[in-house]
N, CA, C and O atoms as CSV, one atom per row, in Angstrom:
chain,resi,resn,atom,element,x,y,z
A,1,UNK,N,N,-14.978,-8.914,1.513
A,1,UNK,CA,C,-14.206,-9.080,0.286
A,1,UNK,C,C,-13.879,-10.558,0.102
A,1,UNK,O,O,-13.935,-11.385,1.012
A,2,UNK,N,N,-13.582,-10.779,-0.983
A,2,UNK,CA,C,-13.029,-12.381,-1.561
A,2,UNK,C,C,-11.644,-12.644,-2.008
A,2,UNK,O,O,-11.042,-12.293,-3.023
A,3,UNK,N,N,-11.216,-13.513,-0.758
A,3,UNK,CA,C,-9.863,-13.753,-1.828
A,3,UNK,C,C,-9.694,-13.983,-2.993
A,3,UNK,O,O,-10.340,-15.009,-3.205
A,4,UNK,N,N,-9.211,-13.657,-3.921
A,4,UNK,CA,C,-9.271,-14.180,-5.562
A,4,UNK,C,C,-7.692,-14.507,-5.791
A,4,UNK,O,O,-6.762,-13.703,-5.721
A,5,UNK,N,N,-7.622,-16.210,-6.150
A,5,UNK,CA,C,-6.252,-16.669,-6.826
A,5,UNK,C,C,-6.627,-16.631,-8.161
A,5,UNK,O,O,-7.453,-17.261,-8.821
A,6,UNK,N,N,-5.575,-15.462,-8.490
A,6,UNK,CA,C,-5.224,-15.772,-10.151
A,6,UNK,C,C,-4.443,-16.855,-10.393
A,6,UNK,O,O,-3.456,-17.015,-9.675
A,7,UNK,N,N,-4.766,-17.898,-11.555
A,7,UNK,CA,C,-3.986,-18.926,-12.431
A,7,UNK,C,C,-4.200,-19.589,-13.400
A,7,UNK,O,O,-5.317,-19.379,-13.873
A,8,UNK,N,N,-3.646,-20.269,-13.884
A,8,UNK,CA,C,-3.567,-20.800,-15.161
A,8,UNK,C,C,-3.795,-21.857,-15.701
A,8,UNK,O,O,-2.786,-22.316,-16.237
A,9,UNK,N,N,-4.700,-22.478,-15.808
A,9,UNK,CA,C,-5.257,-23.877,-16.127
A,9,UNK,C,C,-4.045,-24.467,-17.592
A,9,UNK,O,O,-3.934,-25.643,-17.939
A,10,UNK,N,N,-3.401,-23.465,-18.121
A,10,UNK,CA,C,-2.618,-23.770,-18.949
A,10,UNK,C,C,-1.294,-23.510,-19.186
A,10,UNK,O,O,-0.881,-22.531,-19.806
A,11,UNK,N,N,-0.526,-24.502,-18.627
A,11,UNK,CA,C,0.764,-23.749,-17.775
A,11,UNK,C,C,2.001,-24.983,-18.786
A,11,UNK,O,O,1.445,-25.924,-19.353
A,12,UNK,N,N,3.228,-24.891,-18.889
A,12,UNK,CA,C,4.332,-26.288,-18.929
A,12,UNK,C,C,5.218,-26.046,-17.841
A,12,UNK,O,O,6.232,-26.725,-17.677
A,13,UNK,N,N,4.924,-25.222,-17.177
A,13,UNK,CA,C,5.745,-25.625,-15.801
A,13,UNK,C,C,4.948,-26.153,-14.673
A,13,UNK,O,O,3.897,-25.743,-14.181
A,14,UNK,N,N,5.904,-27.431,-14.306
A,14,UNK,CA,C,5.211,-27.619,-13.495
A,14,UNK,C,C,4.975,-27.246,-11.937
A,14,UNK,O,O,4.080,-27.375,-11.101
A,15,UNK,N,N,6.258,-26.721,-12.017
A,15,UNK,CA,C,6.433,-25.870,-10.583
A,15,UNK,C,C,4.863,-25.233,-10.456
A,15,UNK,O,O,3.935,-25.676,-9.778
A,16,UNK,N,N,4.882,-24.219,-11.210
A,16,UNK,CA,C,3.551,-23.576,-11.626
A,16,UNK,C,C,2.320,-24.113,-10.521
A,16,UNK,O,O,1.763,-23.740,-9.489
A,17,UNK,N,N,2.314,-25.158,-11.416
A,17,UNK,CA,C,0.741,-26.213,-10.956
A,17,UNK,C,C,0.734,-26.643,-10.100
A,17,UNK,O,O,-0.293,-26.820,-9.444
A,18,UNK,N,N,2.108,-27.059,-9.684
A,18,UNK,CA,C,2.212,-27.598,-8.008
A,18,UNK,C,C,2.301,-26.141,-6.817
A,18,UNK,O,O,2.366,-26.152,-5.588
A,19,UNK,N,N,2.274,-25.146,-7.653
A,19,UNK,CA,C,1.892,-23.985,-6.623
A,19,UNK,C,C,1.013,-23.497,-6.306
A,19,UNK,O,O,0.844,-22.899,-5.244
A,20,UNK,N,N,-0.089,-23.730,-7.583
A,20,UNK,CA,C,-1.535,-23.672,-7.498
A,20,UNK,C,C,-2.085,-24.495,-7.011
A,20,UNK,O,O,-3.300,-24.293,-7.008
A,21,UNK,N,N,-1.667,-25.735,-6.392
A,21,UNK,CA,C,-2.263,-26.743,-6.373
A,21,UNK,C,C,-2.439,-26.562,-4.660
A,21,UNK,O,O,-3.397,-26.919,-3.975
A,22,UNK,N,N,-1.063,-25.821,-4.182
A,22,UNK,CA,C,-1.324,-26.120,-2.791
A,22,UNK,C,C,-1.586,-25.020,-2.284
A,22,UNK,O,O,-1.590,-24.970,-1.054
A,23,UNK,N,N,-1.904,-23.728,-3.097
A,23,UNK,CA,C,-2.399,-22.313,-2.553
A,23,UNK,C,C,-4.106,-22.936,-2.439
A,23,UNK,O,O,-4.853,-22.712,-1.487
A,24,UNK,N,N,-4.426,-23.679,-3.558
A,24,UNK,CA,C,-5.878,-24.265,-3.575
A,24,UNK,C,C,-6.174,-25.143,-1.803
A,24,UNK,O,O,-6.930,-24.842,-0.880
A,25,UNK,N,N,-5.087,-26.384,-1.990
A,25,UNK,CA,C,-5.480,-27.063,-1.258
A,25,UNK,C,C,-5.415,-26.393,0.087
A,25,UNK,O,O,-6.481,-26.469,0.698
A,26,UNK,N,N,-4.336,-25.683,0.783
A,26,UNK,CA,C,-4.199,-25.196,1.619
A,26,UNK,C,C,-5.641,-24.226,2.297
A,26,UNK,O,O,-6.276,-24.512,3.312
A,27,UNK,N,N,-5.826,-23.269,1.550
A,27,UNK,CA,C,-6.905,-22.421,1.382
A,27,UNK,C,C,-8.786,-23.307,1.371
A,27,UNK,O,O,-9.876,-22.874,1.743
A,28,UNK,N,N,-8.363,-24.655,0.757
A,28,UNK,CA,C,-9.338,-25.536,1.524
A,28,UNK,C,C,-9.587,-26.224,2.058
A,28,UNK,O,O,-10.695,-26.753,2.144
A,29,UNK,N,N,-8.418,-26.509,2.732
A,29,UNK,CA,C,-8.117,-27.207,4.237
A,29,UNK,C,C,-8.534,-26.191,5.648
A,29,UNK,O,O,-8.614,-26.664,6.781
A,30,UNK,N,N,-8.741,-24.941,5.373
A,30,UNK,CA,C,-8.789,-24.258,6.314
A,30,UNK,C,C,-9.899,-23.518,6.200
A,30,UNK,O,O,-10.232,-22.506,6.817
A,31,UNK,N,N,-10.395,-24.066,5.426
A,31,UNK,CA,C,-11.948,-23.587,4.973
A,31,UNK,C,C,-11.787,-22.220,4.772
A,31,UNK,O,O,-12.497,-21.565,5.534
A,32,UNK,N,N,-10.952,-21.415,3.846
A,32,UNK,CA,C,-10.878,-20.289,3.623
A,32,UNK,C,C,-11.679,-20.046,2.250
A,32,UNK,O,O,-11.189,-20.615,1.275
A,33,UNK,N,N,-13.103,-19.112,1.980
A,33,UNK,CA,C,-13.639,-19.456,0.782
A,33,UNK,C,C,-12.984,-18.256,-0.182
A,33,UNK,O,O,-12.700,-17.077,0.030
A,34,UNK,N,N,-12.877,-19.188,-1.415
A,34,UNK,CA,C,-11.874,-18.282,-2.295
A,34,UNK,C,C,-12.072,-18.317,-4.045
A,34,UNK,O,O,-12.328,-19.374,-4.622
A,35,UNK,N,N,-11.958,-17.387,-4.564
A,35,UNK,CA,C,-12.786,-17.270,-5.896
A,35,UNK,C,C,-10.948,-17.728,-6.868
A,35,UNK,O,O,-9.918,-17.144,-6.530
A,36,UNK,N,N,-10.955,-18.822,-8.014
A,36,UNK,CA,C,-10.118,-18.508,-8.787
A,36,UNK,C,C,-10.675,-18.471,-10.041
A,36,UNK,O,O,-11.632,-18.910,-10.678
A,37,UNK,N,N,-9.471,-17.611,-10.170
A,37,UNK,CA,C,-10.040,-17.055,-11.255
A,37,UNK,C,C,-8.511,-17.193,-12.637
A,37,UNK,O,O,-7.383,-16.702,-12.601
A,38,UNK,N,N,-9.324,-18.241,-13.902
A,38,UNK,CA,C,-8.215,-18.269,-14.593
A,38,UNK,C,C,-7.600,-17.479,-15.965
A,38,UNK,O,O,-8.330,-17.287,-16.938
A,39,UNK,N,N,-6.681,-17.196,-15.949
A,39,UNK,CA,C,-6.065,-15.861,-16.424
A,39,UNK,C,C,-6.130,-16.725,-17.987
A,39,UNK,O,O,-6.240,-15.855,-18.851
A,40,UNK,N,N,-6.108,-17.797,-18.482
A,40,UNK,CA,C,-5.708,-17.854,-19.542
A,40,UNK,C,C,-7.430,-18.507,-20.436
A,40,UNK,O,O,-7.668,-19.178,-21.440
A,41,UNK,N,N,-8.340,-17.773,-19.273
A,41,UNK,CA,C,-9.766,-17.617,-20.095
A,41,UNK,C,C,-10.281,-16.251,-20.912
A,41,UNK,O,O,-11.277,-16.009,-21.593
A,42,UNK,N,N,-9.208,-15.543,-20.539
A,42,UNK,CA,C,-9.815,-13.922,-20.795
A,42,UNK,C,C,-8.502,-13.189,-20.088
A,42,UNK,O,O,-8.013,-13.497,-19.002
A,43,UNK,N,N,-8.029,-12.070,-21.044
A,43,UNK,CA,C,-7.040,-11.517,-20.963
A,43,UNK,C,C,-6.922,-10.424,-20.219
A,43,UNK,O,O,-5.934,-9.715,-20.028
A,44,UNK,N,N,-8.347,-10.317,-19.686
A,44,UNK,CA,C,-8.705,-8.741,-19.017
A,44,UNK,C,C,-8.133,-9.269,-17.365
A,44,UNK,O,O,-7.566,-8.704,-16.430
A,45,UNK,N,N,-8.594,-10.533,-17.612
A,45,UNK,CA,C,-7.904,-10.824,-16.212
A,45,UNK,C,C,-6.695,-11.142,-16.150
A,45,UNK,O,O,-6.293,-10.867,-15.019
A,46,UNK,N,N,-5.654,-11.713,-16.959
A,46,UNK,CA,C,-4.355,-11.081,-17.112
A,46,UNK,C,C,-3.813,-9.924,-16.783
A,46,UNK,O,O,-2.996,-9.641,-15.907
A,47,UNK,N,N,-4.426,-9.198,-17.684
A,47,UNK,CA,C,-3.827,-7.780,-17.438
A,47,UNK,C,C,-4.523,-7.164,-16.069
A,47,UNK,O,O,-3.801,-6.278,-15.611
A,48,UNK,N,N,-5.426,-7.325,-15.477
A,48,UNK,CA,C,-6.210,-7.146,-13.897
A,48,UNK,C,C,-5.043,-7.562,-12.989
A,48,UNK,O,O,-4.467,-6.785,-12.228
A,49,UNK,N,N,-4.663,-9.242,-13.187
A,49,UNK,CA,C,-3.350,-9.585,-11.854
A,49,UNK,C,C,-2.789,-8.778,-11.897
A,49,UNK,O,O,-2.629,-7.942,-11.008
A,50,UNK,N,N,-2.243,-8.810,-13.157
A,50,UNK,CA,C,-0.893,-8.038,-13.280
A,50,UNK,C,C,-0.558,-6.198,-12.861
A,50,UNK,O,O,0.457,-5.572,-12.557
A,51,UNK,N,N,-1.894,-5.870,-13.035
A,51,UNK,CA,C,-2.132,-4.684,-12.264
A,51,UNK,C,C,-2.216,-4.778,-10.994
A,51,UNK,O,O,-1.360,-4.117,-10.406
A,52,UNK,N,N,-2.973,-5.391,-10.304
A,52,UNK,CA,C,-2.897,-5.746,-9.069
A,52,UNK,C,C,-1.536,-5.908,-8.586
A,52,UNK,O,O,-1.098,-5.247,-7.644
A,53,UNK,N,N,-1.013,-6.581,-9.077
A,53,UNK,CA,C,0.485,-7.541,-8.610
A,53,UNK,C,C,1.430,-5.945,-8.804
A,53,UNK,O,O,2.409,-6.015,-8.060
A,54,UNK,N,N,1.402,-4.616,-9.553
A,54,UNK,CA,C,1.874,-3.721,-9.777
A,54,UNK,C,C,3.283,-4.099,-10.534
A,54,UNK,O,O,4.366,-3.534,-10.378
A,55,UNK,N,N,2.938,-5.351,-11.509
A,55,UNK,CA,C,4.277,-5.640,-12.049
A,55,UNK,C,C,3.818,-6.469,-13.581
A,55,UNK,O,O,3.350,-7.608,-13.573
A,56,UNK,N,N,4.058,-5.646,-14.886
A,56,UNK,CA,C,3.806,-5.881,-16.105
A,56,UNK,C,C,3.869,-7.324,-16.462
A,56,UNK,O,O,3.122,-7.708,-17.361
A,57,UNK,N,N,4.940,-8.475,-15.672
A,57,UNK,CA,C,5.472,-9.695,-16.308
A,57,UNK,C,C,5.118,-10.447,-15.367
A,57,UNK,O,O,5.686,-11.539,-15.386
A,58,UNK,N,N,3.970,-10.194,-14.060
A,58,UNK,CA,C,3.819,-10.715,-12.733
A,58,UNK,C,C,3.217,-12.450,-13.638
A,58,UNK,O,O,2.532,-12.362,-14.657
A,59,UNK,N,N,3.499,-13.462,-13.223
A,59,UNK,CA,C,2.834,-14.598,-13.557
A,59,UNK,C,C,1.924,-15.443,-12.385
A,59,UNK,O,O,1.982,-15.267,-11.168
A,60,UNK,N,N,1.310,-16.136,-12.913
A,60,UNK,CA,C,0.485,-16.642,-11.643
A,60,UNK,C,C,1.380,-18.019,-10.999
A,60,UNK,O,O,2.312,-18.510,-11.637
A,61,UNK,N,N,0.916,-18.581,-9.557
A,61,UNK,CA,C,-0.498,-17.586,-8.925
A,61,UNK,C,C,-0.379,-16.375,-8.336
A,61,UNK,O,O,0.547,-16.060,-7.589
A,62,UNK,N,N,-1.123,-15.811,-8.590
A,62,UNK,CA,C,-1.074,-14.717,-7.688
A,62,UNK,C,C,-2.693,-14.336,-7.147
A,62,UNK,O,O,-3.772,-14.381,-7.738
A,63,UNK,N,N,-2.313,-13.940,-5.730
A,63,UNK,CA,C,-3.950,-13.653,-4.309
A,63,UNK,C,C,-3.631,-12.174,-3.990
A,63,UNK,O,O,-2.703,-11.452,-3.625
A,64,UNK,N,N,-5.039,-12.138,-4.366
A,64,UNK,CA,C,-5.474,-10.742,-4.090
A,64,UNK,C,C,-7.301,-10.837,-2.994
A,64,UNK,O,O,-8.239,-11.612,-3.181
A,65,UNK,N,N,-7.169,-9.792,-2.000
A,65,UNK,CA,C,-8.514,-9.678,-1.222
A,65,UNK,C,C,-9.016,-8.463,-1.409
A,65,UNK,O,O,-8.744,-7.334,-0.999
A,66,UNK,N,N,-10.474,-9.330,-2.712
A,66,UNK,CA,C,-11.041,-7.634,-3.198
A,66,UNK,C,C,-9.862,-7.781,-4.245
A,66,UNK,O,O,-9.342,-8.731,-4.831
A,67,UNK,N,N,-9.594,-5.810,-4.200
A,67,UNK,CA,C,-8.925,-4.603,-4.563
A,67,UNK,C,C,-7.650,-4.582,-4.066
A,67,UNK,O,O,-6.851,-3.678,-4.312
A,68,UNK,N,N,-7.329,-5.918,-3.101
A,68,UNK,CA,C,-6.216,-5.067,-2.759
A,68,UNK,C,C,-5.324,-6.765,-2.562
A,68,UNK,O,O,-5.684,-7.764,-1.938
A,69,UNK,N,N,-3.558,-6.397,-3.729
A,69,UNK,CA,C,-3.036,-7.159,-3.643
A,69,UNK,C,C,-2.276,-7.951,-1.985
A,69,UNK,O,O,-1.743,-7.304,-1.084
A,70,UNK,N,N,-2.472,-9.505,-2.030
A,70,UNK,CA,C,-1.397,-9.954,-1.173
A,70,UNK,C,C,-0.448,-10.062,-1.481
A,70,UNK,O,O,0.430,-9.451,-0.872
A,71,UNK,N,N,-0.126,-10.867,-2.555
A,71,UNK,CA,C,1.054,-11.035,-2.907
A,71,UNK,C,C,1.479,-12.906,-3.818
A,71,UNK,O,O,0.689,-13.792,-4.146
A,72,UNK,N,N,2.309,-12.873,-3.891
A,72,UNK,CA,C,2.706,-13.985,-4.984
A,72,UNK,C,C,2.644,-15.516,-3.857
A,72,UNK,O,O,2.231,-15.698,-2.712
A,73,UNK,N,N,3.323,-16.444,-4.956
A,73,UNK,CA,C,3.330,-17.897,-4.332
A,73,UNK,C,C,4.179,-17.768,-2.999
A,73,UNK,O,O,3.796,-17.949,-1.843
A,74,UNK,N,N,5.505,-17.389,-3.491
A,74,UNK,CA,C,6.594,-17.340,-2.110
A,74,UNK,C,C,5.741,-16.266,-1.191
A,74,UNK,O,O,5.756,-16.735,-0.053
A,75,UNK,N,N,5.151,-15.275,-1.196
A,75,UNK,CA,C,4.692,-14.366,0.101
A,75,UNK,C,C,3.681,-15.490,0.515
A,75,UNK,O,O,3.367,-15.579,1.701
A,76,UNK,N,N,3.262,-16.183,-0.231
A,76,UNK,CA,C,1.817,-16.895,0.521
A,76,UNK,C,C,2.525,-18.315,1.232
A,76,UNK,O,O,2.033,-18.833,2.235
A,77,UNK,N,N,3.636,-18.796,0.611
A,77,UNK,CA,C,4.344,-19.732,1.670
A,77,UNK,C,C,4.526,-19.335,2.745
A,77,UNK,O,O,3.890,-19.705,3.732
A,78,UNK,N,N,5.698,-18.265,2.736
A,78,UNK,CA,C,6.481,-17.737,3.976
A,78,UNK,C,C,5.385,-17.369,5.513
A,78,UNK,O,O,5.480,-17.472,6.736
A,79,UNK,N,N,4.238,-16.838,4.354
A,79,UNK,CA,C,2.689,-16.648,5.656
A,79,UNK,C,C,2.654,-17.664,6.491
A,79,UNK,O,O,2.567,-17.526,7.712
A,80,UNK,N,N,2.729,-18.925,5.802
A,80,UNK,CA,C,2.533,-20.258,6.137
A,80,UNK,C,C,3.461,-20.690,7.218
A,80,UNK,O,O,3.398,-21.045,8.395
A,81,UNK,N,N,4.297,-20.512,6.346
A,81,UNK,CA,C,5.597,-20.918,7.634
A,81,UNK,C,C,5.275,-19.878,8.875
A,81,UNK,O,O,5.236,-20.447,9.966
A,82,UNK,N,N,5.116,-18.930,8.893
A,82,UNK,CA,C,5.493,-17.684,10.225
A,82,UNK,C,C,3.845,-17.969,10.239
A,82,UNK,O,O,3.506,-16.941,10.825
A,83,UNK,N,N,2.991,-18.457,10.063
A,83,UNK,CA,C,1.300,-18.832,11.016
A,83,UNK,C,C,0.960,-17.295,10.866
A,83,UNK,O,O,0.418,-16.731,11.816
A,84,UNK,N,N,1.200,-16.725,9.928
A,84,UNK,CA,C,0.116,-15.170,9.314
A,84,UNK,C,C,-0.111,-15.325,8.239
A,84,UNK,O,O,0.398,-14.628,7.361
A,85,UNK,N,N,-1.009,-16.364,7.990
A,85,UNK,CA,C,-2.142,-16.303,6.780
A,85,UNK,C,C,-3.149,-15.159,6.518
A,85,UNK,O,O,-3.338,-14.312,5.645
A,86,UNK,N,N,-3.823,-15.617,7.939
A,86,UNK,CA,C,-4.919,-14.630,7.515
A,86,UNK,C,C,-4.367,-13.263,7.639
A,86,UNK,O,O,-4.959,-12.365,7.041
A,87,UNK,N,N,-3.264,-12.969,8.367
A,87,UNK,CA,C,-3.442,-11.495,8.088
A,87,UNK,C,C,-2.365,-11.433,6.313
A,87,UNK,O,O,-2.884,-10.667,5.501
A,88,UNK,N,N,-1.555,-11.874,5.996
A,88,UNK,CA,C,-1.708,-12.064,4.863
A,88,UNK,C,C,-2.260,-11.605,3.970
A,88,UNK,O,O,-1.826,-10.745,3.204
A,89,UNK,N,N,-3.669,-12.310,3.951
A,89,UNK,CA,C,-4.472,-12.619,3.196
A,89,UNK,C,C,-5.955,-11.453,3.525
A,89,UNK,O,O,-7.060,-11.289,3.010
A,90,UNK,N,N,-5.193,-10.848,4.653
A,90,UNK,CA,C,-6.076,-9.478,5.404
A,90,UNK,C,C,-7.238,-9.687,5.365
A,90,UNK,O,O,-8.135,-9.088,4.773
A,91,UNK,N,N,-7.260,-11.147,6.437
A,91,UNK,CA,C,-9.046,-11.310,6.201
A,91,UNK,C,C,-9.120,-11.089,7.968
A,91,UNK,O,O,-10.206,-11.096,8.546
């Protein structure tokens, strides 16, 4: 399966971008290969996170492996901090 980060190439927060920025960098610092995919090219993938994420107003980023959600920006920090990425990220 493939990790897939949902996000938003078109964001005014910048929190936002600086969260995408280091789910990206992080994820290729560790040579983790990972598909993103941006929500504000096509709405099917909007509404896909947001199913995934099991929450109508979920915003990005949000990582999913495959079919099956991880979880948001803060679950993918806290991984970080406590050194369980990959299971996390259930690779």
């Amino acid at each position: 399966m493939t990790v897939k980060v949902f996000f938003s190439s078109v964001s005014g927060s910048l929190e936002m971008k600086k969260n995408q920025e280091r789910i990206f960098s992080i994820l290729t610092s560790k040579k983790i290969p990972f598909e993103a995919v941006d929500i504000t090219q096509n709405s099917e993938d909007k509404d896909l996170m947001r199913k995934r994420a099991g929450n109508p107003t979920a915003l990005p980023p949000q990582i999913c492996n495959g079919d099956v959600y991880c979880g948001d920006f803060t679950a993918f920090d806290n991984a970080i901090e406590m050194e369980e990425l990959e299971a996390f990220l259930k690779l």
